[in-house]
C-alpha positions in Angstrom: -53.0 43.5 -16.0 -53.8 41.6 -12.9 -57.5 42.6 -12.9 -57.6 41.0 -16.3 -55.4 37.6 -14.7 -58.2 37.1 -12.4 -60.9 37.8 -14.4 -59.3 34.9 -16.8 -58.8 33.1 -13.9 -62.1 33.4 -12.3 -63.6 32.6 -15.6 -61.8 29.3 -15.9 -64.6 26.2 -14.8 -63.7 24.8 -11.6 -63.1 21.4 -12.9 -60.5 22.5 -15.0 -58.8 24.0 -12.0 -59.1 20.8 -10.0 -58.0 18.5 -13.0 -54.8 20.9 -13.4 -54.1 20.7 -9.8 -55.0 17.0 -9.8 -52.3 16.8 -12.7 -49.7 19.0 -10.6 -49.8 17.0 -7.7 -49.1 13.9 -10.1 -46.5 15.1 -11.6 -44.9 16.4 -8.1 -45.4 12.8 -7.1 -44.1 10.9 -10.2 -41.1 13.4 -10.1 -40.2 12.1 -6.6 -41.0 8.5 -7.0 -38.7 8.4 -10.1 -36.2 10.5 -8.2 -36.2 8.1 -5.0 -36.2 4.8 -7.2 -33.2 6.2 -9.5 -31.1 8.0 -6.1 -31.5 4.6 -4.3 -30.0 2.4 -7.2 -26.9 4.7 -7.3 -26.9 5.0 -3.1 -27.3 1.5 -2.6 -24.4 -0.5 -1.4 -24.0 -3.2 -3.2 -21.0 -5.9 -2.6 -19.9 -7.5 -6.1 -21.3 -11.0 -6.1 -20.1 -13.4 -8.8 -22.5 -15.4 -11.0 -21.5 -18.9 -11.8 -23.5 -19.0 -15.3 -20.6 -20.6 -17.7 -20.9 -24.1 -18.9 -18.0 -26.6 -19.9 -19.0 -28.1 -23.2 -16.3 -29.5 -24.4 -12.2 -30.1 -23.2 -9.4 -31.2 -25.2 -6.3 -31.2 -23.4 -6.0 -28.3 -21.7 -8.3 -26.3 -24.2 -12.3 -25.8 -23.0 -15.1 -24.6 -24.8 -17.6 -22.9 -22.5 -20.8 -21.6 -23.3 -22.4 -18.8 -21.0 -22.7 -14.8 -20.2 -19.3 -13.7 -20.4 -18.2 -16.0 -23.1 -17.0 -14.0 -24.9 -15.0 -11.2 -22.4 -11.6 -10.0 -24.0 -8.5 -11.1 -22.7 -7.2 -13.1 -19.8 -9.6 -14.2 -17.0 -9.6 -16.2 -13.3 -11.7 -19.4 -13.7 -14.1 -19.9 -10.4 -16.0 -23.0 -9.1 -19.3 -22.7 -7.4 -17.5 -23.6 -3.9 -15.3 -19.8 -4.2 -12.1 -21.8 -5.1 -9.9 -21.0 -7.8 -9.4 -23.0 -11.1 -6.9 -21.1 -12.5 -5.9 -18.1 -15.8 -7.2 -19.1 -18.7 -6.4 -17.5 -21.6 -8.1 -15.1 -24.3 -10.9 -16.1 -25.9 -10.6 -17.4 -29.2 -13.3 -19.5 -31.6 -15.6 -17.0 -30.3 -19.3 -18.0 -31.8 -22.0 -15.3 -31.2 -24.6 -17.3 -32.3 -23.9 -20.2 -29.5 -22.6 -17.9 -27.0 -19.3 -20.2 -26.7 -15.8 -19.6 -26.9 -12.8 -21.5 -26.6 -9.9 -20.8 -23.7 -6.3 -22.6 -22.5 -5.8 -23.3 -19.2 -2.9 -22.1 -18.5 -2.1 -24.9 -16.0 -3.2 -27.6 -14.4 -6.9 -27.7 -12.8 -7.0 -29.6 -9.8 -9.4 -31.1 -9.3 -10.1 -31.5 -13.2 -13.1 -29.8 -14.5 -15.7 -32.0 -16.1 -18.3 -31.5 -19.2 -21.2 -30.1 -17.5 -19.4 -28.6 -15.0 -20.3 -24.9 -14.0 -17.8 -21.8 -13.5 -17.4 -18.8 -13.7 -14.9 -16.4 -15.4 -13.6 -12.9 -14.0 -11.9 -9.9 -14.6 -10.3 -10.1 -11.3 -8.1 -13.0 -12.2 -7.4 -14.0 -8.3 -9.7 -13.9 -5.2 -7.2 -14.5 -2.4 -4.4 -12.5 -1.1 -0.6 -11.2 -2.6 0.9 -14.3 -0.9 -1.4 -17.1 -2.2 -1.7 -15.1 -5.7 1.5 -13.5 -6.3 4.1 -15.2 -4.0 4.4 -11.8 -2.5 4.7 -11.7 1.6 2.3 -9.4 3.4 0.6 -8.7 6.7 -2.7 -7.5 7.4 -3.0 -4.2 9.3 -5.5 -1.6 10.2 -5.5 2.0 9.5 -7.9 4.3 11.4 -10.2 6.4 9.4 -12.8 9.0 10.9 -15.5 6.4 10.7 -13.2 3.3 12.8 -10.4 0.8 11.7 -10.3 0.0 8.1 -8.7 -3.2 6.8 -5.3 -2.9 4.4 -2.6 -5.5 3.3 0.5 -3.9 3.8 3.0 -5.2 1.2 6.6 -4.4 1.8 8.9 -3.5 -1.1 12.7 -2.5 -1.4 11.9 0.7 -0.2 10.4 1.5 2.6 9.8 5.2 1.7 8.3 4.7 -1.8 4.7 3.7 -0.9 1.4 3.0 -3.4 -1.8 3.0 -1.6 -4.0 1.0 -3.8 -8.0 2.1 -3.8 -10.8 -0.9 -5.2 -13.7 0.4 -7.0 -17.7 0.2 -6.0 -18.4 -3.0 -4.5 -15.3 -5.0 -4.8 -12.6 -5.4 -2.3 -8.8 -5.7 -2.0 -8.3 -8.6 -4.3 -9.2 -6.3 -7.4 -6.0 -4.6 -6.8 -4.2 -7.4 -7.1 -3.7 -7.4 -10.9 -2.0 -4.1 -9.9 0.4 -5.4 -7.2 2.9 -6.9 -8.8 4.2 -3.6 -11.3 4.4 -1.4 -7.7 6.3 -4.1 -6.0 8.6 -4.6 -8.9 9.3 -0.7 -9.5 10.4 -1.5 -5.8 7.4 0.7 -3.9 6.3 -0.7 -0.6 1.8 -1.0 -1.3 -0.9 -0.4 1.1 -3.6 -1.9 -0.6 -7.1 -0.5 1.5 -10.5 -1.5 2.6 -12.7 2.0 3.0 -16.2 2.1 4.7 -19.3 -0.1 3.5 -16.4 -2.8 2.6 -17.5 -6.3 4.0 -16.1 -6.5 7.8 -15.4 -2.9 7.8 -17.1 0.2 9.5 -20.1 0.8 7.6 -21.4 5.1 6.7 -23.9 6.3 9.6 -26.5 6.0 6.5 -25.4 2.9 5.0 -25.5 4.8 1.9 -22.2 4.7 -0.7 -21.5 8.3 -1.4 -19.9 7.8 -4.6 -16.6 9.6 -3.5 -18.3 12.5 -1.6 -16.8 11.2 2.2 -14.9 7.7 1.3 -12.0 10.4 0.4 -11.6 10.7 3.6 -10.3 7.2 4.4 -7.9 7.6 1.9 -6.9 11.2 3.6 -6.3 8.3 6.5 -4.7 6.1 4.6 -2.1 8.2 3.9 -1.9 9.8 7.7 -1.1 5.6 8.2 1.4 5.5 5.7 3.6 8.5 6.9 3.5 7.2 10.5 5.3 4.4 8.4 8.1 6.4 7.4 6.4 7.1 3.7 8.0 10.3 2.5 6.9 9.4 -0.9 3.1 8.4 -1.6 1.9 7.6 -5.1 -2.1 7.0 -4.8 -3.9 4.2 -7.2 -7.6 4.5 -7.7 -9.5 2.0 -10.4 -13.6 2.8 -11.3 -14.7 4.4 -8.0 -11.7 4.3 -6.4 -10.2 7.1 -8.7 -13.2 9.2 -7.8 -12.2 8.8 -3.9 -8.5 9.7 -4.8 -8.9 12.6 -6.9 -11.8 14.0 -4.1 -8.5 13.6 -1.3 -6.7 15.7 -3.8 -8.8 18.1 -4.1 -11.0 18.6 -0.5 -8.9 17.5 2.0 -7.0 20.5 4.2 -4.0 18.3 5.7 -0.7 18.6 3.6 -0.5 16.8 0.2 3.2 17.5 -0.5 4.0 13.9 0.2 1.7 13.0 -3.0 4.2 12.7 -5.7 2.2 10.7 -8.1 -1.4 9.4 -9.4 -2.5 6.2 -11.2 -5.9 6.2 -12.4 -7.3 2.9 -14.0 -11.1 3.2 -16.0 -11.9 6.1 -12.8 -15.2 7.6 -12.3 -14.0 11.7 -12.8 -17.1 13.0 -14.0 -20.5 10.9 -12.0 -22.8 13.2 -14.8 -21.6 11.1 -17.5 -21.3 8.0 -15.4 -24.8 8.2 -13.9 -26.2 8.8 -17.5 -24.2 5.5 -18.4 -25.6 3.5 -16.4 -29.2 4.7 -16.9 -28.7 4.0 -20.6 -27.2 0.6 -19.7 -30.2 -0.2 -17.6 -32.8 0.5 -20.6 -34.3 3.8 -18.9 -34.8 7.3 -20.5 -32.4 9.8 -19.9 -34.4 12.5 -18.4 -34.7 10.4 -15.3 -31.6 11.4 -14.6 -32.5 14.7 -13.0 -34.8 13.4 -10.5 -32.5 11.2 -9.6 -29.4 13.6 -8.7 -32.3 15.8 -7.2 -32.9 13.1 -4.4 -29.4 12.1 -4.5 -28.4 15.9 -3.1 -31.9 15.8 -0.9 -31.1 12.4 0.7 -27.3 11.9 1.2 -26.3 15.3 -0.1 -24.4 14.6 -2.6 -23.9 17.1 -5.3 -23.0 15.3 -8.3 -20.9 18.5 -10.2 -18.8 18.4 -6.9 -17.8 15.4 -6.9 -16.2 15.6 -10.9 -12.9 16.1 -11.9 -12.2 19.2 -13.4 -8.6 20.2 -15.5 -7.7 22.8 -13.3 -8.1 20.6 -10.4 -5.1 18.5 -11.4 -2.1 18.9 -9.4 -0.4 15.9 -9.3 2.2 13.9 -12.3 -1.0 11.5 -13.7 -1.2 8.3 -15.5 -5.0 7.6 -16.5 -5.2 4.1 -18.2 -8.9 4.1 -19.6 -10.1 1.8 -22.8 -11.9 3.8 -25.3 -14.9 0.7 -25.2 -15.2 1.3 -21.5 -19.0 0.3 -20.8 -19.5 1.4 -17.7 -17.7 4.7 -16.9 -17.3 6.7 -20.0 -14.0 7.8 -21.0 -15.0 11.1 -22.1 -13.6 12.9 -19.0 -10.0 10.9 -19.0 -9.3 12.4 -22.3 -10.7 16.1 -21.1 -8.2 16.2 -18.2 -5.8 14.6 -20.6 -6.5 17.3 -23.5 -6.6 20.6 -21.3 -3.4 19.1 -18.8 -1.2 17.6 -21.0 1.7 19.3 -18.1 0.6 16.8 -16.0 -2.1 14.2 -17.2 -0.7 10.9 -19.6 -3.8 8.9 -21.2 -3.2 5.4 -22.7 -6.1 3.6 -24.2 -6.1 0.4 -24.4 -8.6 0.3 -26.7 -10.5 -3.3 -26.0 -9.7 -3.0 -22.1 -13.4 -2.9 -21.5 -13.7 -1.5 -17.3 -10.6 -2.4 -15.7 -9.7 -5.1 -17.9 -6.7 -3.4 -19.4 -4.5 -5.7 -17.6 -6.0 -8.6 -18.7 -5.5 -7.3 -22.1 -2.3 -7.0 -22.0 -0.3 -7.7 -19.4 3.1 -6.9 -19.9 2.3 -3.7 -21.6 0.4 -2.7 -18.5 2.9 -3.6 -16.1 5.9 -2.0 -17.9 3.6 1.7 -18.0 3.3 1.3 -14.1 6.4 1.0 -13.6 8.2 3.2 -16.0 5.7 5.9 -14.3 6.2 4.8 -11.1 10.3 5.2 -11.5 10.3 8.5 -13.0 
């Protein structure tokens, strides 16, 4: 049998076998290429920067129509100017033209100064980009916890207990203010909230890399965070994790080797659980075929050593009382792994859908819905 092999073989022209090689080594090279340029998009730390692309057409009274990008984002959002200073809430859409890209929203205040026709904003899910005090009326102080990699920024936000404690986790890029939608429920169920910075945040210790690992070491700030918070006289830690930030909690839960006893609860808002359906998502969003996607985890192990499958969420991984709030029309992280944990753990895992909460826009959706679930779980 091999005799006959390398007769076949030897009777093959050698161009043939240089053109096959020629095509090998192409392929080799086009696998890694692909592999580096997909790996580097999802490594790449990237800080959330806000784009100032809506127009004010029109304003009548307190009611604007604006014209723009995210005309047409569901519920409430936080108005911007160009100069980082805050307008103010404005109000669902409503009017919505999909033809014109406008919309119509009430201020719900006064803006100060007064916007103008013409003038240039922008709109955002995160509602407030200051701190609890300036936002919420809520007093605070900034304080340091110190993870494995340095000290790591937190607003410490005392409540009316001082052993109840919620330590609040952003998502990819963002920083402490996105938790502030989220503030207000913990403080009024009466927990005492450590809101937290984690490496590759702006002013904070970046990885030796400078690569975001998706989950696969940032859990170990949060292991930190909550080190911090006992030295604080915590005896009680319920952990909050939105997009990424659920990925970092749930890896805590599941990796780290100190005692997890204190953990009593877990809030999980639109959270990365599985990064296969994630990554997939956002290939798809960015117009690119599918299959790239195995290159691209490939390099991701090779270059960071991440293993993607390690990093997801599975049911019998669960340990803790959960609340996952994830909207069904999610476009970023799917929400096809909230309602697996949800389905196989139904002991311990409590899915609401918002339905049009879009990523971590439930809130803004619904506010008072939202608040009351936080802190009906939350005083359990």
């Amino acid at each position: 049998m091999q005799k006959n092999v390398a007769n076949i073989w030897s009777a093959i022209p050698g161009w043939i076998k240089i053109a096959a090689a020629s095509v090998g080594v192409l392929l080799i090279v086009a696998f890694f290429i692909v592999g580096w340029l997909v790996s580097s998009r999802a490594l790449k730390v990237t800080p959330q920067t806000i784009t100032y692309d809506q127009t004010i057409l029109a304003i009548n009274g307190n009611t604007y129509t604006i014209r723009g990008g995210t005309y047409s984002i569901t519920g409430i959002v936080g108005g911007i100017r160009p100069d980082g200073t805050m307008i103010g809430i404005f109000s669902a859409p409503s009017n919505v033209n999909n033809t014109a890209n406008t919309s119509t929203r009430t201020l719900m205040g006064t803006a100060s100064p007064e916007l103008r026709v013409g003038d240039k904003i922008s709109l955002q899910g995160n509602i407030w980009t200051s701190d609890p005090e300036k936002a919420l009326g809520l007093a605070f102080q900034n304080v340091s916890y110190a993870s494995p990699l340095g000290n790591m920024g937190a607003w410490l936000i005392p409540g009316s207990s001082t052993t109840k404690w919620v330590i609040g986790v952003h998502g990819i890029g963002a920083d402490k203010t996105e938790m502030l939608r989220f503030v207000k429920p913990a403080h009024d169920a009466g927990d005492t909230m450590l809101v937290i910075n984690y490496r590759n945040d702006v002013n904070n210790p970046p990885s030796p890399d400078n690569y975001t690992h998706l989950g696969d070491t940032e859990w170990q700030d949060v292991e930190a965070a909550v080190h911090y918070a006992q030295t604080q006289g915590a005896t009680d830690i319920r952990l909050y994790g939105d997009s990424l930030g659920g990925s970092l909690v749930q890896n805590y839960l599941q990796r780290s080797k100190t005692d997890r006893s204190l953990i009593s609860r877990v809030i999980l808002d639109s959270p990365a659980l599985d990064w296969n359906e994630v990554l997939r998502r956002q290939l798809q969003k960015g117009g690119y075929p599918s299959f790239i996607y195995y290159p691209g985890t490939i390099l991701l192990r090779l270059r960071a050593g991440i293993n993607v499958q390690n990093l997801s969420t599975q049911p019998d991984e669960v340990s803790k009382k959960t609340l996952i709030i994830h909207s069904s029309d999610d476009p970023t992280v799917p929400q096809d792994a909230s309602k697996r944990l949800a389905g196989a753990r139904p002991d311990l895992v409590t899915l609401v859908d918002f339905k049009k909460g879009g990523h971590l826009r439930s809130w803004n959706n619904d506010p008072a819905r939202y608040e009351q679930l936080i802190i009906d779980f939350l005083s359990q």
